[in-house]
Legacy VTK file of the C-alpha trace (Angstrom):
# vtk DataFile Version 3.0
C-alpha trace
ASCII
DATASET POLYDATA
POINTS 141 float
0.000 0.000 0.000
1.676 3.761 -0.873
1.910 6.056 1.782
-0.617 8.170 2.103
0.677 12.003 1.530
-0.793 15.045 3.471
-1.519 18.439 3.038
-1.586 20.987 6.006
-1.549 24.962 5.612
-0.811 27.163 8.501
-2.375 30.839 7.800
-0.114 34.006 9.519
-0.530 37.782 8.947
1.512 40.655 8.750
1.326 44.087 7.859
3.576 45.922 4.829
4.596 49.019 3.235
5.808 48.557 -0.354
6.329 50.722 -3.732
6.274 49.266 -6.715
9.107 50.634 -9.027
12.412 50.163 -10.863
15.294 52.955 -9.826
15.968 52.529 -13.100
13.137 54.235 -14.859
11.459 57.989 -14.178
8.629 58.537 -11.533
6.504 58.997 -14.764
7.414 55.581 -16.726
6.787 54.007 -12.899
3.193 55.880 -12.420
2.463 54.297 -15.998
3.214 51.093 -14.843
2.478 50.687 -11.925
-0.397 53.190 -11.169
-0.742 54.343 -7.930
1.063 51.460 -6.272
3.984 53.419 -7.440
3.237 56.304 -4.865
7.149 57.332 -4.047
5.643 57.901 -0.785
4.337 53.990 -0.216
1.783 52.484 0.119
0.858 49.205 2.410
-1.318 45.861 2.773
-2.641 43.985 5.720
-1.317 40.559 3.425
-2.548 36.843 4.944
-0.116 34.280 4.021
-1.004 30.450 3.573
2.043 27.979 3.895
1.391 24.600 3.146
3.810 21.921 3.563
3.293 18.013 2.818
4.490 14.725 3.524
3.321 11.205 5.021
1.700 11.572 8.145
3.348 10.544 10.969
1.799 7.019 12.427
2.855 7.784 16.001
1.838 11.490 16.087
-1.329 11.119 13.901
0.002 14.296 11.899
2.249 15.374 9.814
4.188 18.147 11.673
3.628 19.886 14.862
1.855 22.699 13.938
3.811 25.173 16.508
7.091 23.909 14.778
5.901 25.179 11.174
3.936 28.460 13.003
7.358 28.933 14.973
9.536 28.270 11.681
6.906 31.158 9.960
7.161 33.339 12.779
11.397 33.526 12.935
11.769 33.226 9.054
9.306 35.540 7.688
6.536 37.341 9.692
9.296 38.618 12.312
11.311 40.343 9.224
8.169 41.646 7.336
5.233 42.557 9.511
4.895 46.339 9.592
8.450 46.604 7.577
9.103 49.091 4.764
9.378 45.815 2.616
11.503 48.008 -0.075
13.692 49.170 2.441
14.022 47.073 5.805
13.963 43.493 4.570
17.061 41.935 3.528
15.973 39.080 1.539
14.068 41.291 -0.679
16.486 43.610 -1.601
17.047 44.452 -5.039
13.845 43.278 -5.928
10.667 45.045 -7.499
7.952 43.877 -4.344
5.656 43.087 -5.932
3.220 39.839 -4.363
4.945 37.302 -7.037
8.276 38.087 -5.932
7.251 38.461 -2.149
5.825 34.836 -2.605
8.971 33.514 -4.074
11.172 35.166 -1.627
9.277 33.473 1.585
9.600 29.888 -0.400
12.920 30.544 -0.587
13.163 31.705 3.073
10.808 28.571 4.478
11.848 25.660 2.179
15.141 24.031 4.028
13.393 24.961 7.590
10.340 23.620 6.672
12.279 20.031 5.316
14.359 19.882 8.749
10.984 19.059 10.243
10.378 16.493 8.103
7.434 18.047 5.581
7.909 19.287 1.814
6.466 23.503 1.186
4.021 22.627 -1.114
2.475 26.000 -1.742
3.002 29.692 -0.212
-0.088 31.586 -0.971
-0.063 35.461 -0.092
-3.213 37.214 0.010
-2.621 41.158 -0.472
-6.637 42.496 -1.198
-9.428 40.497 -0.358
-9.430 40.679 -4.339
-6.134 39.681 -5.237
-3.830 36.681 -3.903
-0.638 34.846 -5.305
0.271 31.169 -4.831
3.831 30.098 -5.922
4.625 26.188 -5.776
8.582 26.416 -6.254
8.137 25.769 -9.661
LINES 1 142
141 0 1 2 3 4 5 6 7 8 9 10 11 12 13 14 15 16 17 18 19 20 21 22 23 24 25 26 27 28 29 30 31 32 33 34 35 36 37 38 39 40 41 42 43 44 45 46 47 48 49 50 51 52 53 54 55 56 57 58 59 60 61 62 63 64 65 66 67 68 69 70 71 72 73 74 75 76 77 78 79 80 81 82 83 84 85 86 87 88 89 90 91 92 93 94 95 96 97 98 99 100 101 102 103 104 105 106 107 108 109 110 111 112 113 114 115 116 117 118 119 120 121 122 123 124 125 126 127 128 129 130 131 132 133 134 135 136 137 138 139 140
């Protein structure tokens, strides 16, 4: 019989100020682009972010992971260094990068996937909600 795999998400929020530009062009060609979200004077999101790891479950446990372990692995890796961070400014593992919610998504895979493994799951999916109209998921593909 295959082992069974499982899917668990833990859901954490933080709070953001971003611009969306490149230093590269004018404050008009960035206003064109980017609209509003291009303020040079920020602008920020109350984002939700979904992590979901998987793996077999665990037939001692009854789970997959300890759910403080991947809230505490969230917490130290990511929410600590974003929530209510200039996330253009104050965060080094986005530096050098236009934040927008793709690359914020990619940048907390990248931040989560080896701690998430040393507790024995697989990040299946980071999922960052910025509006309740508008959410990115990013599967480390």
């Amino acid at each position: 019989m295959a082992e069974k795999i499982i899917y668990i998400t833990r859901r954490e929020r933080f709070n953001g100020a971003h611009r969306l530009f490149r230093p590269d062009w004018s404050d008009e060609k960035n206003m064109e682009v980017f609209g509003k979200c291009s303020n040079p004077n920020w602008h920020g999101h109350n984002y939700i972010l979904y992590v979901t790891v998987k793996g077999p479950m665990n037939p001692e446990t009854g789970y997959l992971v300890n759910l403080k372990d991947l809230s505490r692995i969230m917490q130290e890796q990511v929410i600590d260094k974003l929530d209510h961070k200039n996330l253009n400014v104050e965060v080094d593992f986005l530096k050098d990068t236009i934040i927008s919610s793709e690359n914020i998504a990619i940048a907390i895979w990248n931040q989560l996937a080896k701690p998430v493994a040393s507790i024995g799951a697989a990040l299946h999916c980071v999922k960052l909600v910025e509006t309740e109209n508008n959410y990115v998921e990013y599967f480390g593909e």
